[in-house]
C-alpha positions in Angstrom: -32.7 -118.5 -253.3 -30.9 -121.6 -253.7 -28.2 -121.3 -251.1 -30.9 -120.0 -248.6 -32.7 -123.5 -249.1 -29.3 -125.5 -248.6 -28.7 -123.5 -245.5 -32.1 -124.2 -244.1 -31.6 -128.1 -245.8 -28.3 -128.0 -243.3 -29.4 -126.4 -240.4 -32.6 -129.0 -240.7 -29.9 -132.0 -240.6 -27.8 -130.7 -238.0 -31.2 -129.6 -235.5 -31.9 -134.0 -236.2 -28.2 -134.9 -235.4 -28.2 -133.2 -232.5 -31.3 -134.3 -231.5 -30.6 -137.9 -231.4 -28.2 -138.8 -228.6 -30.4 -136.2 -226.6 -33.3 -139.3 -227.2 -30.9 -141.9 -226.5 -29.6 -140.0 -222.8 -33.3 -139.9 -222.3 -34.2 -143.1 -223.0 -31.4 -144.7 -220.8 -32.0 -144.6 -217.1 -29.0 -142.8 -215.1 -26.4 -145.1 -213.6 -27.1 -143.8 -210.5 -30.9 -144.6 -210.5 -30.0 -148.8 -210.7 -27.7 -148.1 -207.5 -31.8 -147.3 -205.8 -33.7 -150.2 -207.2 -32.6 -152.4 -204.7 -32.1 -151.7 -200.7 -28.7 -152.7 -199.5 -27.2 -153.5 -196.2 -23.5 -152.8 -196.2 -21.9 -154.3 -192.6 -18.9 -155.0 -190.7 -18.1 -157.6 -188.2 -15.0 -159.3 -186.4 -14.7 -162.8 -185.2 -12.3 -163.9 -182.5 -10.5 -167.0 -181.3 -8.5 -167.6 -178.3 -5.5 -170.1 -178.5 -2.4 -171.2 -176.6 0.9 -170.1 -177.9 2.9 -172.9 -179.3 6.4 -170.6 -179.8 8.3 -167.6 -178.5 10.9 -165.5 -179.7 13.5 -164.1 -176.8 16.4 -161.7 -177.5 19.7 -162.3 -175.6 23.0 -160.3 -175.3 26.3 -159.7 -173.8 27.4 -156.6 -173.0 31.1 -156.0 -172.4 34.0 -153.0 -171.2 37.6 -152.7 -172.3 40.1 -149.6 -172.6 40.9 -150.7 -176.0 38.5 -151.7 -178.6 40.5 -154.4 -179.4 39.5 -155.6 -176.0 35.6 -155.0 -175.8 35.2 -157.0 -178.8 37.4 -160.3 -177.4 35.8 -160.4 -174.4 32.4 -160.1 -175.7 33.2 -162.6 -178.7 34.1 -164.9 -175.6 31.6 -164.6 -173.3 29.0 -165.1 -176.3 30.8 -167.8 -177.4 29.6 -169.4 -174.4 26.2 -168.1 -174.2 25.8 -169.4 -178.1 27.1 -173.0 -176.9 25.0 -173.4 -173.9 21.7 -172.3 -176.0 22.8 -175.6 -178.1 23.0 -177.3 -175.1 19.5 -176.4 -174.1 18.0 -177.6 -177.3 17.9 -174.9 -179.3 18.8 -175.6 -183.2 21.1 -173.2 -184.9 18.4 -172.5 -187.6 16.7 -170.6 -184.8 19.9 -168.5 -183.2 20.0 -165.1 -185.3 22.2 -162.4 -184.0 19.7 -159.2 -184.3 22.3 -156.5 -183.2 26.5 -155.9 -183.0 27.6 -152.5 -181.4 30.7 -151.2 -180.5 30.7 -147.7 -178.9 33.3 -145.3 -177.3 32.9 -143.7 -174.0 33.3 -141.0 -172.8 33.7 -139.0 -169.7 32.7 -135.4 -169.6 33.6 -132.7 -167.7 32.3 -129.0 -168.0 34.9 -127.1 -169.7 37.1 -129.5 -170.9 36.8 -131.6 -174.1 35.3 -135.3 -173.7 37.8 -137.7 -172.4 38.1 -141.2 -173.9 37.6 -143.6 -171.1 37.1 -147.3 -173.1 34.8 -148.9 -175.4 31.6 -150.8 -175.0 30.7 -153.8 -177.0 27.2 -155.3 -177.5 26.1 -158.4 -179.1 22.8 -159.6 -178.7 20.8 -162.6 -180.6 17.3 -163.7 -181.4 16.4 -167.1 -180.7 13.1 -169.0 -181.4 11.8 -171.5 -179.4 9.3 -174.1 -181.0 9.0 -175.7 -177.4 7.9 -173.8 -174.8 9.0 -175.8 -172.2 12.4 -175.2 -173.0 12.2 -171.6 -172.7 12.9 -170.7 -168.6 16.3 -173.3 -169.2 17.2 -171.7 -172.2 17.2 -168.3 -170.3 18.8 -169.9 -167.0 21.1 -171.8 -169.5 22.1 -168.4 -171.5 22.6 -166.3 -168.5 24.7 -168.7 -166.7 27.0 -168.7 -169.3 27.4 -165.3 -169.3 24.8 -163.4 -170.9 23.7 -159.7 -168.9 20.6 -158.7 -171.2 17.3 -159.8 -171.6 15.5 -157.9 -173.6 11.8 -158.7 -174.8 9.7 -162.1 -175.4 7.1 -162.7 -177.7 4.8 -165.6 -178.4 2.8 -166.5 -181.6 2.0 -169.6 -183.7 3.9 -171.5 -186.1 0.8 -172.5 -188.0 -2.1 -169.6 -187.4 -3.8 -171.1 -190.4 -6.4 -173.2 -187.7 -7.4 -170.3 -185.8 -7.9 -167.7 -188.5 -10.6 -170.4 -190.0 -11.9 -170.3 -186.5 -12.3 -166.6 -186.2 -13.2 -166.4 -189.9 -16.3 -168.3 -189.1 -16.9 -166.9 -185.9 -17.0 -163.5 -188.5 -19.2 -164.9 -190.9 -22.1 -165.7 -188.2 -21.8 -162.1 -186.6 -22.4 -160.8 -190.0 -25.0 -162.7 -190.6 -26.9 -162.1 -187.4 -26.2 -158.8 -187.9 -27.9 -158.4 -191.4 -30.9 -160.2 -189.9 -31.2 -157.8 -187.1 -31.3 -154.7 -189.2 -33.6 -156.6 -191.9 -36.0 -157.2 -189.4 -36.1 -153.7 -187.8 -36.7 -152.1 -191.4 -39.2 -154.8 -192.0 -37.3 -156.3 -194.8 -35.3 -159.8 -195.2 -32.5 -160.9 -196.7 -32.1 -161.9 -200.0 -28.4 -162.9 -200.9 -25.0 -161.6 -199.9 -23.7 -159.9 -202.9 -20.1 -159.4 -201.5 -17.7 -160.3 -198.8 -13.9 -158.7 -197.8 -11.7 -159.7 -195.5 -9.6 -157.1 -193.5 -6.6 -158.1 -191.0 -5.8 -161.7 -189.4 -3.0 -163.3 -186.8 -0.8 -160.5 -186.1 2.2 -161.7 -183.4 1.7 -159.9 -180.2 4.4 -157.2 -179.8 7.6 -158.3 -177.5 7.0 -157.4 -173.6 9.5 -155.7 -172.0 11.8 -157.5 -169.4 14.2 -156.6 -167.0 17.7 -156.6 -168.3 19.5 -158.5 -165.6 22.9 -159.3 -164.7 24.7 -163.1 -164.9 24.5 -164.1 -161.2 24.0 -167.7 -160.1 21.3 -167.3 -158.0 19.0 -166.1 -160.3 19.8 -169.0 -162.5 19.2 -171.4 -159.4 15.8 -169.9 -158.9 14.7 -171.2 -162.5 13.4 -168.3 -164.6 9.3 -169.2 -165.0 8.0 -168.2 -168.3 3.9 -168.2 -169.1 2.8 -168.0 -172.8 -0.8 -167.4 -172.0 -3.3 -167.3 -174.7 -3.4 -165.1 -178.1 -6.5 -163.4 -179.5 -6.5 -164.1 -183.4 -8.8 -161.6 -184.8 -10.1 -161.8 -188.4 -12.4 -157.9 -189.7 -15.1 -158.8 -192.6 -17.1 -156.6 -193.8 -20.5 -157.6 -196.4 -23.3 -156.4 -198.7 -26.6 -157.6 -198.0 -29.8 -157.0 -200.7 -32.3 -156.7 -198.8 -35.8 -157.9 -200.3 -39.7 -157.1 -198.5 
């Protein structure tokens, strides 16, 4: 009879234990139910600016030919040698002179049936400059191709400092989000009470480098004075928000 009552005693304080968190889960609301007390607005907008470029990167090579590789590579080391030298000339520091590529590659003549024949080699060297004046760029091409560069590959402008025109287009974000919040408060007849959070998504990218015509060293082309236009660039800044909304 005894160990019947401690049984019952056990199953008694077990039944209570379990009973208890069971009246605290019930006695807490859900996490999910405080995500619906309040209505929310969650938006994104963009904001623009337009500015003039105030640099440009340019790349810049010499190609060269020579039975021998031996001979490729001196006559392109001299002929950029010169190019190098007439970029100085034209204003343009060292600091901002990087060579970006330095190939040298056989060649080969082929024939059908009969193994490739080794004609000569072919030596590239081309450079990067950057030009923090603008109006130096058309001489420093004229200058470079004069002196014997034969490739010009791709130009690209951008802005030493964007730090000005991403505040610009930041701004120009904020208010489109704003109006934007106000537009879809109105229409669910509600208004806004606070922002609750705001994040920021892309900036001033460069714009990619446009394609140009790889041309040969002739005079005349350098007499004609190559014209260069930078344009404008489009600084884009992506924010997106949370609005509570309030009736």
């Amino acid at each position: 009879m005894k160990t019947l009552m401690r049984a019952a005693a056990l199953g008694l304080v077990l039944t209570a234990g379990a009973a208890a968190p069971a009246a605290l889960a019930q006695a807490a609301p859900p996490a999910a139910d405080t995500m619906f007390r309040a209505t929310t607005l969650n938006l994104s907008a963009y904001g623009e600016t337009r500015i003039a470029p105030d640099m440009a990167t340019i790349t810049l090579g010499v190609m060269t030919e020579g039975k021998a590789a031996a001979e490729a590579m001196q006559a392109n080391a001299t002929r950029m040698a010169a190019v190098m030298g007439s970029l100085r000339k034209a204003g343009i520091a060292d600091k901002d002179i990087q060579t970006s590529n330095l190939n040298l590659n056989p060649q080969y003549r082929y024939q059908e049936n009969q193994p490739p024949l080794l004609v000569g080699y072919q030596a590239s060297n081309n450079v990067t400059i950057t030009v923090h004046d603008l109006k130096k760029l058309g001489a420093a091409v004229d200058a470079s191709v004069s002196a014997g560069a034969n490739q010009v590959q791709g130009i690209s402008f951008g802005l030493d400092d964007p730090t000005a025109a991403e505040n610009a287009a930041r701004e120009a974000a904020v208010k489109a989000l704003a109006a934007k919040a106000d537009l879809y408060a109105k229409a669910t007849g509600h208004k806004v009470s606070r922002l609750v959070s705001l994040s920021e998504g892309g900036g001033y990218t460069p714009a990619p480098p446009m394609p140009m015509v790889a041309y040969a060293a002739k005079r005349e082309m350098a007499d004609a004075g190559t014209s260069v236009s930078g344009g404008e660039l489009k600084v884009r800044v992506d924010i997106s928000g949370l609005y509570e909304l309030a009736r």
